[in-house]
N, C-alpha and C positions, 0 to 999 in steps of 0.2 A: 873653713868647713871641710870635712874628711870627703873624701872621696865617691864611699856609699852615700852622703846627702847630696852630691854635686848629679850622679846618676839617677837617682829617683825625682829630683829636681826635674834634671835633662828630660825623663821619659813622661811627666805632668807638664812640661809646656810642648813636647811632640801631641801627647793626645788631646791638649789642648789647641793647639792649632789645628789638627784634623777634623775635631769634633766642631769644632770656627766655619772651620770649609765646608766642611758635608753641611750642615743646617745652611750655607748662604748659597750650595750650591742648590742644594732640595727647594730653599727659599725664591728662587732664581728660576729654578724647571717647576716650580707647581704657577710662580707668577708667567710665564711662560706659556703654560697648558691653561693657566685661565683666559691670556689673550688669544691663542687659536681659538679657544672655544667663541670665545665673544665672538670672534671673525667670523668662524662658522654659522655663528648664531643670527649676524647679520646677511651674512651673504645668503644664509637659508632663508630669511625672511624676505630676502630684497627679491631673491628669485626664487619662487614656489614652486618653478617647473622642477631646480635643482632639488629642491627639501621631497617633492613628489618620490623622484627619478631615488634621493636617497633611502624613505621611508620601503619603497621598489623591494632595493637592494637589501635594505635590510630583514624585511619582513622574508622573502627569499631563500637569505641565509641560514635563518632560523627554522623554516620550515625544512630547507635539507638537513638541517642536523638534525631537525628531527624524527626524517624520514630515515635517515646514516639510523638512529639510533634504534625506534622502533619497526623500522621493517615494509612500511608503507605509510602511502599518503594520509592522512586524517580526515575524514569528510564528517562531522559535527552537524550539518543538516540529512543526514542519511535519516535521522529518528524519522523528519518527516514523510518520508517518503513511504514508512512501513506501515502496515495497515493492521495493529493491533489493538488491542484494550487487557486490565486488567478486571478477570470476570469477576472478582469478587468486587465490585465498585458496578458491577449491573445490578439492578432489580431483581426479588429475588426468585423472579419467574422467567426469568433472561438467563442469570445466572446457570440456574439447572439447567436449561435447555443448552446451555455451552459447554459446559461439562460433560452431559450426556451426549451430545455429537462429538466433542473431542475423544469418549473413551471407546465411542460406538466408530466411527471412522477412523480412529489413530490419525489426529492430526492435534496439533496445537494450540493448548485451550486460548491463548493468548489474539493470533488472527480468529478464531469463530467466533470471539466475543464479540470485537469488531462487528463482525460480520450479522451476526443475530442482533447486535441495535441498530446495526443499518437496516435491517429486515424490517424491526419493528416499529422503524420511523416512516419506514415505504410503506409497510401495511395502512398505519397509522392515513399516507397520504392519499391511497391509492382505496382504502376500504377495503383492504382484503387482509385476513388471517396471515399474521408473519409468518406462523408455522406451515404455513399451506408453501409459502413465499421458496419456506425452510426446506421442506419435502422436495420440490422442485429439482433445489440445488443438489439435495442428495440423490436422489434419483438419475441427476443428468450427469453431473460429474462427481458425485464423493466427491466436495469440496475441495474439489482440486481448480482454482483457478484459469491454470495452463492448460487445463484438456482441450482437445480440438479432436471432435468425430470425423470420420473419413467424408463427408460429405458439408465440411465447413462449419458446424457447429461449434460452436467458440466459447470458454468461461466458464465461470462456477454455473452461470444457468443455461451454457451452449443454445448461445443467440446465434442465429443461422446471419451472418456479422454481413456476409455479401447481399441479404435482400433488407435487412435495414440498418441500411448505409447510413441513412438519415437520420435516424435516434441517436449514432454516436458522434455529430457534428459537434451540437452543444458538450461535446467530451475533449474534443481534439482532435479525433479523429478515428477512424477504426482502429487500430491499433489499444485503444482504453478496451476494446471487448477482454482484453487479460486484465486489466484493474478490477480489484474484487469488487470494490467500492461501483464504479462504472456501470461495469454488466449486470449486478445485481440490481439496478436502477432502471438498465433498460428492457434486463425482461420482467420485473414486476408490470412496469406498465403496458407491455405487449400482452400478458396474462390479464392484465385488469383490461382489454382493448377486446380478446376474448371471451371475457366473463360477458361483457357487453353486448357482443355479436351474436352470441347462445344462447343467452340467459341462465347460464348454469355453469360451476364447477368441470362439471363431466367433461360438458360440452369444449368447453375454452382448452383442456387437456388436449383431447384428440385435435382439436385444433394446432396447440401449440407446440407440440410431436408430429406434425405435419399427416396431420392421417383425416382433414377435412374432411376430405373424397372417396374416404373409404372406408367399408363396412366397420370395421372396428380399427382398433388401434394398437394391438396385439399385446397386450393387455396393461399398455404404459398408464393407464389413469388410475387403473386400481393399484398400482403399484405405490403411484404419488398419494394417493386416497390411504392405504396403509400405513405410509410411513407418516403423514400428515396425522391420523389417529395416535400415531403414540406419543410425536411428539407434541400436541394438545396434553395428554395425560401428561408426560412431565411436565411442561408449563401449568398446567392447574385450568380451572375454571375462568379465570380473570383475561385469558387471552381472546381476543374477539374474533368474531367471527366475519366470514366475506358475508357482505354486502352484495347483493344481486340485484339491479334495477333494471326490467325486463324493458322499461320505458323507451331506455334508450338504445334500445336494440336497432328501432330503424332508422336512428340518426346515425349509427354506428355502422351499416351497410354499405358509408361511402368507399371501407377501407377498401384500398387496391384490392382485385384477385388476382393477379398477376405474383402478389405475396404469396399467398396462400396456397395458389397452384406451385409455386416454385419449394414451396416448403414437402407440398404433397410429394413432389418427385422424390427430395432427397428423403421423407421418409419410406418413400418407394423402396428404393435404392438399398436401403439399411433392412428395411424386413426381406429384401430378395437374398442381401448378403448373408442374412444370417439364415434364412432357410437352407441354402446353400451346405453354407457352415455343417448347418443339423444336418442332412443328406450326408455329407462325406465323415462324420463322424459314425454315422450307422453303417457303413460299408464296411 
């Protein structure tokens, strides 16, 4: 045989021995990685604190990379915790009325939606006009949530949070007087506790701006009365009306006056400030 066949020969049984070895060594290390695994797979089983401690580690790892990757932690139950709705999926007399407060107060049609079917399910509970519920809210705080008056007034409807402590137990605690959901809850039914005590819209206002005790109320009811009339017009006819049962007026006389007095002060306190205020802007 020549030469060039004895060399081409030669280099067909090298890479044929190589190619021999790599597959029985790959053959070798994958039977190999099958018995670790098995191992692991028993010892994981046999002890669950280990497979816990590993599942730990691993779930861990993946979250830091994920954190390395995007920048922060991921919290995935955050959705529940927001208090929005999509307004076109309200009714179509909800709908406007969330609309027309988002573009009248510049706030987010998204949380008013919210906000206007919890109204209309309190109205619903409580027998009083959501929009009445609605005017309230705007009145006290431009649906601002977070607001807080200089005199403890707290929430979208600045529930005076210090003298009913006790309404927001069933919440968790005082602290919910900033959940929109919450406070919108507990001054509905302080206003419908009102309606009751006076027998009338008017009356449960000056009550519920703490001006019980005093000639007027400097002019907070026609203000709620005003803004309560338009938004009925945008809700339409269909929206109902408060319910007034004078009946139970003197079953209703049990409520503290120690509330009531204490509410009087702080609206004291707020018509003193602001005369004040007037006084030193006319100077």
């Amino acid at each position: 045989m020549s030469k060039p066949g004895n060399w081409v020969n030669s280099v067909r049984a090298i890479a044929s021995d190589i190619t021999e070895g790599f597959l029985e060594i790959t053959h070798n290390s994958f039977a190999l990685i099958g018995l670790i695994v098995a191992f692991a797979s028993v010892a994981l089983f046999a002890h669950p604190d280990l497979r816990a401690q590993g599942e730990a580690q691993l779930r861990t790892w993946l979250q830091d990379r994920h954190v390395a990757v995007v920048g922060f932690t991921p919290a995935p139950e955050a959705i529940e915790r927001t208090t929005a709705a999509n307004p076109k999926e309200l009714p179509k007399d909800q709908s406007a009325v969330a609309y027309w407060i988002s573009k009248k107060y510049r706030v987010a049609a998204e949380p008013i939606a919210a906000i206007v079917a919890e109204a209309y399910e309190q109205g619903a509970q409580q027998k009083i006009d959501p929009t009445l519920i609605l005017a309230v809210m705007a009145v006290e705080s431009s649906f601002n949530p977070f607001a807080q008056s200089s005199v403890g007034a707290q929430g979208l409807m600045q529930v005076m949070t210090r003298v009913h402590t006790e309404k927001y137990e069933n919440f968790g605690g005082t602290h919910a007087a900033f959940d929109p959901v919450s406070n919108l809850r507990v001054g509905a039914s302080i206003l419908k506790e009102y309606i009751q005590i006076t027998g009338s819209v008017e009356g449960a206002l000056k009550y519920y701006v703490g001006a019980a005790n005093m000639q007027n109320d400097g002019g907070y009811a026609s203000k709620v009365l005003a803004e309560h009339r338009r938004l009925r017009q945008v809700a339409g006819a269909s929206t109902p009306t408060t319910q007034v049962k004078p009946a139970l007026i003197a079953k209703r006389q049990i409520t503290p006056a120690a509330h009531l007095q204490t509410e009087a002060v702080a609206a004291s306190s707020v018509q003193d400030n602001t005369q004040v205020a007037l006084s030193s802007s006319n100077l």
